[in-house]
C-alpha positions in Angstrom: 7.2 -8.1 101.0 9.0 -11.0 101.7 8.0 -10.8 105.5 4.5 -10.6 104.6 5.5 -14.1 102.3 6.6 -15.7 105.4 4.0 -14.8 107.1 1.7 -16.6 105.2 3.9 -19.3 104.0 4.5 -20.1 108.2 0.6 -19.7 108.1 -0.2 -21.9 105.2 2.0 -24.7 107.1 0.6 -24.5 110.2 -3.0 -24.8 108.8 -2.2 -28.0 106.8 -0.9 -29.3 109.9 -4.0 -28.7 112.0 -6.1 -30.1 109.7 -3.8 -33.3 109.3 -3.9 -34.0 113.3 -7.7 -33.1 113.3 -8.3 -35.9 110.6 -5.9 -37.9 112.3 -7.8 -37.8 115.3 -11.3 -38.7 113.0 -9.9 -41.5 111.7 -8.9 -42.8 114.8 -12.3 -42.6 116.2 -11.0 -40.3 118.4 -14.1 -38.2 117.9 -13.9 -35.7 121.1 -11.1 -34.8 120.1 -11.4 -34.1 116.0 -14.5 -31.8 117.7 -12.6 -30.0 120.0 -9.6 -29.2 117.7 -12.4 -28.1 114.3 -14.4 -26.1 117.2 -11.1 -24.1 118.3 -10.0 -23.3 114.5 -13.3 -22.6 113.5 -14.5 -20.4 116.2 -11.4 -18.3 114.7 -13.0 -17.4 111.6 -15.4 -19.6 110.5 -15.8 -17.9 107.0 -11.9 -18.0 106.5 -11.2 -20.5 103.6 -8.8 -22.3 104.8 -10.9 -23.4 107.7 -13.2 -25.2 105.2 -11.7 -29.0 106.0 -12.3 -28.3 109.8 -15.9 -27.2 109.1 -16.4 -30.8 106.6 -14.5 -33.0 109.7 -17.1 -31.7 112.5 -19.6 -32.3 110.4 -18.3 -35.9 109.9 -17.3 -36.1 113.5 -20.3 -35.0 115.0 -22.5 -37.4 113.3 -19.9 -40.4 114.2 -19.6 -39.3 117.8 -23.3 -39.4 118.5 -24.3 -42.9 116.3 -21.3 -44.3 118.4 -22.5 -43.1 121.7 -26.2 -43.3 121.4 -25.6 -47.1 120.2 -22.9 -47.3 123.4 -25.9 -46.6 125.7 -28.7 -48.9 124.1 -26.2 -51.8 124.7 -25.9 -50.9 128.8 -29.5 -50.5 129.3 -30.0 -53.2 127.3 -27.5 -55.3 129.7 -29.5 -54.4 132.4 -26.5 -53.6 135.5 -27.6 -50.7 137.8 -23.6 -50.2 138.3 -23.8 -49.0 134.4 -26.4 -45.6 135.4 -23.1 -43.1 135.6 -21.4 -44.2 132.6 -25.6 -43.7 130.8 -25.9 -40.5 132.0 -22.4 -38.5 132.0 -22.4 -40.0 128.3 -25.7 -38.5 127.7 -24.2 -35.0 129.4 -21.2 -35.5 126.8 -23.7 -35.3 123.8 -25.0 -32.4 125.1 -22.0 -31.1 125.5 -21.2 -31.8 122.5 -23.9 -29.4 120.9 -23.4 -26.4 123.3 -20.2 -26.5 122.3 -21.0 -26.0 118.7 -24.1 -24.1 118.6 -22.4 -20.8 118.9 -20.7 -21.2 115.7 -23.7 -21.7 113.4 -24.3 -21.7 110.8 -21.6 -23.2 108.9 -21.6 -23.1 105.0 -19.3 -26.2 103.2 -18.6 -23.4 100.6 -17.3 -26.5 98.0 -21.1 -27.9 98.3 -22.7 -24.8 98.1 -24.8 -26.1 101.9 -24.7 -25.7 104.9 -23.0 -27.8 107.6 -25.7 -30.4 109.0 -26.0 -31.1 113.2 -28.8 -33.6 113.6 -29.3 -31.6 117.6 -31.5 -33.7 119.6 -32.5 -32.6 123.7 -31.0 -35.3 126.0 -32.6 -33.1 128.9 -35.5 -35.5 129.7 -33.2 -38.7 128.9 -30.5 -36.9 131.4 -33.1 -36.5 134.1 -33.8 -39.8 134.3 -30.7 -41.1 134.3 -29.8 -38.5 137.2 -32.6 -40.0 138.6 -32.2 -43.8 138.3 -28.0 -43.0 139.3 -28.7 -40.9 142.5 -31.2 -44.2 143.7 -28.7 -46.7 142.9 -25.9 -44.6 144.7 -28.3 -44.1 147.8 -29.3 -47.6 147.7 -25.7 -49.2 147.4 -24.7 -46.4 150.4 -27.3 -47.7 152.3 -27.0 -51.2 151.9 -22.9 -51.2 152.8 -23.8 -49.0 156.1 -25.9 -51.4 157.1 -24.4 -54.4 156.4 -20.6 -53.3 155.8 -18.1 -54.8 158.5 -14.6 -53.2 157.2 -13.5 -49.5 157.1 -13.0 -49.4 153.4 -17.6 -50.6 153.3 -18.0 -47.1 154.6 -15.5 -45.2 152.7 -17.2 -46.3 149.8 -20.3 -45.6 150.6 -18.9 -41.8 151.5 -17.6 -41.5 148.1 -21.4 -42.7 146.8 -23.0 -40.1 148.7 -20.6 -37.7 148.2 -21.2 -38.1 144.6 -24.7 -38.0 145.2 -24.7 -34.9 146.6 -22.3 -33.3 143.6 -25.3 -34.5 140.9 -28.3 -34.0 143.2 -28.2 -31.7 146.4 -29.8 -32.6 149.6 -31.2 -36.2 147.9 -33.3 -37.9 151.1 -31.2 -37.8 154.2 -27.7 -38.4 151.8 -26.3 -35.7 154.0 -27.0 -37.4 157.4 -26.1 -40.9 156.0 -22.8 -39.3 154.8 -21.2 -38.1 158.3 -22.6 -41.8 159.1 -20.4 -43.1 156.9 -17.3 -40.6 157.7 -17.5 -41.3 161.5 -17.9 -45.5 161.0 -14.8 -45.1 158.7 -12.4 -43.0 160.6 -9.4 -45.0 161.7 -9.0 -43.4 165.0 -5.5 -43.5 166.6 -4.6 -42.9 170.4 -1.0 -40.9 170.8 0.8 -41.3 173.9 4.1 -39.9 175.0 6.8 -41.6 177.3 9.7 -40.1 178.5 12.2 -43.4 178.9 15.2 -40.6 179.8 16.5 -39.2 183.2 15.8 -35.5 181.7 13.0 -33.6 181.7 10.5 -32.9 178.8 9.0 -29.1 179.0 5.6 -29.2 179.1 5.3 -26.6 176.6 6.8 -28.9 173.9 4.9 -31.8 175.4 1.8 -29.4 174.1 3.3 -28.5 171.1 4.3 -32.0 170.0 1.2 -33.0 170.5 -0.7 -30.1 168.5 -1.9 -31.9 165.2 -3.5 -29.1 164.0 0.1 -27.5 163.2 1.5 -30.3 161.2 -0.8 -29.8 158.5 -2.1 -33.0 158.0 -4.2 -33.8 155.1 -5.8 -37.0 156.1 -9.4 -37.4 155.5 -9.8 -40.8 157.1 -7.1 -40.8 160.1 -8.3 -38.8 163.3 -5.5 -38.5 166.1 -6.6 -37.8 169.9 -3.9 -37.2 172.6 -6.6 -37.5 175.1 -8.5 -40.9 175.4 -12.2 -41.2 175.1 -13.9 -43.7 176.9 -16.9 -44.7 174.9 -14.5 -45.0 171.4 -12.8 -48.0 170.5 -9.1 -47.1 169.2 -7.8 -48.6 165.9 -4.2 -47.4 166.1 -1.4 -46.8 169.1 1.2 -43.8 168.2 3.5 -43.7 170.8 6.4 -41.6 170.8 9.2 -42.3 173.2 12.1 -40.2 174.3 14.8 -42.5 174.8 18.6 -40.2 175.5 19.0 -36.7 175.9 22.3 -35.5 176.2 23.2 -32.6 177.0 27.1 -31.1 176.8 28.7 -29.2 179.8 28.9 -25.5 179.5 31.7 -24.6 177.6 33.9 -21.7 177.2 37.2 -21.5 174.9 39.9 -18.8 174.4 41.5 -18.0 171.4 44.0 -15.1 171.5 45.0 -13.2 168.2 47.8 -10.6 167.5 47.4 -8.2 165.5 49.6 -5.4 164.2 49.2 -2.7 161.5 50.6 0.5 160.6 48.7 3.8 161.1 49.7 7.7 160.7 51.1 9.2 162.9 51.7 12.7 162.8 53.2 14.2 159.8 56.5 16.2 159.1 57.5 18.6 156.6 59.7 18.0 153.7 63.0 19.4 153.3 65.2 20.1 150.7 69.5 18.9 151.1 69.9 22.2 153.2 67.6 21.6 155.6 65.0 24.4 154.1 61.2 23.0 153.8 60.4 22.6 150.7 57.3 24.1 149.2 54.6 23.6 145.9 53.9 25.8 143.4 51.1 27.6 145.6 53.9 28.3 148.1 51.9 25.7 150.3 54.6 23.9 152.6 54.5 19.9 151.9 53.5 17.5 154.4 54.3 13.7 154.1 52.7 11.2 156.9 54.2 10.0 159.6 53.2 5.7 160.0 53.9 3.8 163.1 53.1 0.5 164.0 50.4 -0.3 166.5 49.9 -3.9 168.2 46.7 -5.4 170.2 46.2 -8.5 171.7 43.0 -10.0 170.7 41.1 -12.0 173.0 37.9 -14.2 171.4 36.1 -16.6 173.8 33.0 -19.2 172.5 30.1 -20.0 174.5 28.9 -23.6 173.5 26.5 -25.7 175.0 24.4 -28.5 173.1 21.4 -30.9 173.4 21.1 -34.1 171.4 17.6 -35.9 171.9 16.9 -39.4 170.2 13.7 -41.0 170.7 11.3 -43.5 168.1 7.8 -43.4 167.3 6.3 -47.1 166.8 2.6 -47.5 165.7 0.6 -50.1 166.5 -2.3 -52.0 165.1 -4.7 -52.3 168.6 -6.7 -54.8 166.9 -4.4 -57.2 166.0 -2.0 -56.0 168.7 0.7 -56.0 165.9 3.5 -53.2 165.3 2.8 -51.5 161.8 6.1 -48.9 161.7 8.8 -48.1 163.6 9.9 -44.6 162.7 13.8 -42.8 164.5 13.0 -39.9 166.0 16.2 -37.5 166.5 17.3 -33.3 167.2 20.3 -31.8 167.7 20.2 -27.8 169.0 23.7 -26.0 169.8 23.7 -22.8 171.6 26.6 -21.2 170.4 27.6 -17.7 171.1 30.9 -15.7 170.2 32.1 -12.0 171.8 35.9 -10.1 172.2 38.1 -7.7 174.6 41.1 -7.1 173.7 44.4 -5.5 175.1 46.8 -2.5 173.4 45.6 -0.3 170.3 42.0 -0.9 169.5 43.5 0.7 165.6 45.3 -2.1 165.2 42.1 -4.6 165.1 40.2 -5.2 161.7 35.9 -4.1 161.2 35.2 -7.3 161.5 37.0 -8.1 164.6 35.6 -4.4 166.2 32.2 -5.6 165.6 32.8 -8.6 168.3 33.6 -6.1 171.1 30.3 -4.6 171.2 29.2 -8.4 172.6 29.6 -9.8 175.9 28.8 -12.8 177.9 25.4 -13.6 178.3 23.8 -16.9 180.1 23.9 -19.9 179.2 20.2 -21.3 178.4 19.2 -24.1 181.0 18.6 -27.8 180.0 15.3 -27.4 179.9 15.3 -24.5 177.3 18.2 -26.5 175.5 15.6 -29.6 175.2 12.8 -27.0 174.3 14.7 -25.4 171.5 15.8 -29.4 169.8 12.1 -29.8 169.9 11.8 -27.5 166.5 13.8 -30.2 164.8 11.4 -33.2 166.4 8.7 -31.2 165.2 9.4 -31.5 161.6 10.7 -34.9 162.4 7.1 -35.9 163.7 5.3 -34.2 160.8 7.7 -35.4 158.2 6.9 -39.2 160.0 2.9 -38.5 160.1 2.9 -37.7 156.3 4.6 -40.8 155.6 2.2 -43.1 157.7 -0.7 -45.5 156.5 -2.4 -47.1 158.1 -4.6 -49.0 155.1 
């Protein structure tokens, strides 16, 4: 019983609070949202008494929301500025919204009244139309008029994001599609990357290639295109160069480091005797045994491979227009080869698991430079794409 009293008390609480936020909210003229948080009690249990106030506030809130925004768009046609068609037309969307949203739950009795809940429903379809209709011109228009006349990038980013739009709120309008990959291709920045190799070493080809494979790094750059192979008929924006500048690389090393080791083992066993020299035996009549130990020695001999590469380089971009340096970014990589195996001299039982496990290796060869510069290059990747996700350009 007293759960149950808990229950309803905890319920009780939470309702009064819901209703205080949603007339919070109406009060506020925060209308959208007084509708939204009646709709979601409501569509609970719209006959439950308690929901009674939320019912009475969308009423109220409803009828406030639509004055305010019907009145909202009389004053922008009135004012008579093309750029004001999307802010007409998603606000008539809104109000019909606004009633799809709370058709479902009629009807709605105000029980208090004895009547039911009045919606004063219009159909904005014809109204949204033409405001579609008047929105997708403008957009076209202004798209054309910047391809056409627009000198700088951002002119034909923006008209990309006007017929982009376009083509979210009305598919296939004119020739939006064509004049959109017009508008892509004029506002590309488009940026030439060269590599120099300023260093008395070698670069491997294959990480050459694989340095200069943008599709790998991921890049999520809708206005930047990078070639690695110069076009002739397309004017460059933007230089990336990167330049190798010291690679170092370590003599091949090998070092020794002996270990002794010593432990006692069984060995045998002997019986045990009594004072007169008789064996001594257990309740079974079994003779008793006791271990022999002895203690067994090995010398231990561990030898290191080591080798390592250490490349440094920078990566500087430059503005070709104003033949200007934008950034100048460090470029480095470190790769060790490093390689550890074991022989040994005297008792192998003497030697620990973890020292056994070393004799199964042996030597093996050293990598060459060239594979030592390769294998840094996984570091200089990440370097490079950590770099290009940092870079831009405007």
């Amino acid at each position: 019983m007293k759960k149950i009293l808990l229950y309803s008390t905890l319920a009780f609480l939470f309702s009064c609070s819901g209703v205080k936020r949603t007339q919070e909210a109406l009060n506020s003229g925060n209308y959208w949202t007084a509708i939204n948080k009646a709709v979601s009690n409501i569509a609970d249990n719209k006959a439950k008494k308690s929901n009674q106030p939320f019912i009475v506030m969308l009423e109220d809130a409803f009828k406030k929301n639509t004055e305010r925004e019907l009145q909202h768009i009389n004053f922008l046609k009135k004012e008579g500025n093309p750029a004001n068609y999307e802010t007409i037309f998603k606000t008539y969307e809104r109000l019909k919204a606004v009633q799809q949203q709370i058709r479902p739950l009629l009807p709605l009795r105000i029980t208090d009244e004895n009547r039911k809940a009045q919606f004063n429903f219009k159909n904005y379809d014809a109204q949204i139309i033409a405001s579609k209709e008047m929105l997708s011109n403008y957009l076209y228009t202004n798209a054309v008029g910047l391809l056409e006349s627009g000198i700088t990038k951002p002119d034909f980013r923006q008209a990309y994001d006007d017929l982009k739009y376009l083509q979210e709120i009305t598919p296939n309008y004119k020739d939006a599609r064509q004049k959109m990959d017009e508008a892509y291709q004029k506002g590309l920045d488009y940026v030439i990357v060269e590599i120099f190799n300023n260093t008395d070493k070698v670069i491997p080809a294959r990480l050459e290639e694989e340095l200069l494979n943008f599709n790998t790094y991921g890049l999520n750059n809708l206005w930047t295109e990078y070639h690695t192979n110069k076009l002739g008929n397309l004017d460059y924006d933007y230089q990336m160069e990167v330049s190798f500048q010291d690679i170092s690389i370590s003599p091949e090393q090998i070092s020794e480091k002996q270990i002794i080791k010593e432990r006692q083992v069984k060995d045998g066993f002997t019986y045990v005797k009594d004072v007169r020299g008789n064996i001594v035996k257990d309740s079974l009549g079994n003779k008793i045994k006791t271990d022999n130990f002895k203690t067994v020695r090995a010398d231990f001999y561990q030898f290191t491979q080591f080798k390592s590469a250490q490349v440094t380089g920078v990566v500087v971009f430059t503005d070709l227009r104003k033949q200007q340096q934008l950034n100048q970014y460090p470029l480095a990589s470190n790769f060790v080869f490093e390689h550890i195996y074991a022989n040994y001299d005297g008792d192998k039982r003497a030697l620990d698991n973890e020292l056994l496990s070393l004799l199964q290796l042996a030597r093996v060869p050293f990598p060459s430079n060239e594979q030592m510069v390769y294998d840094a290059g996984e570091d200089l990747k990440n370097n490079l794409k950590n770099i290009l996700g940092r870079q831009r350009f405007n």
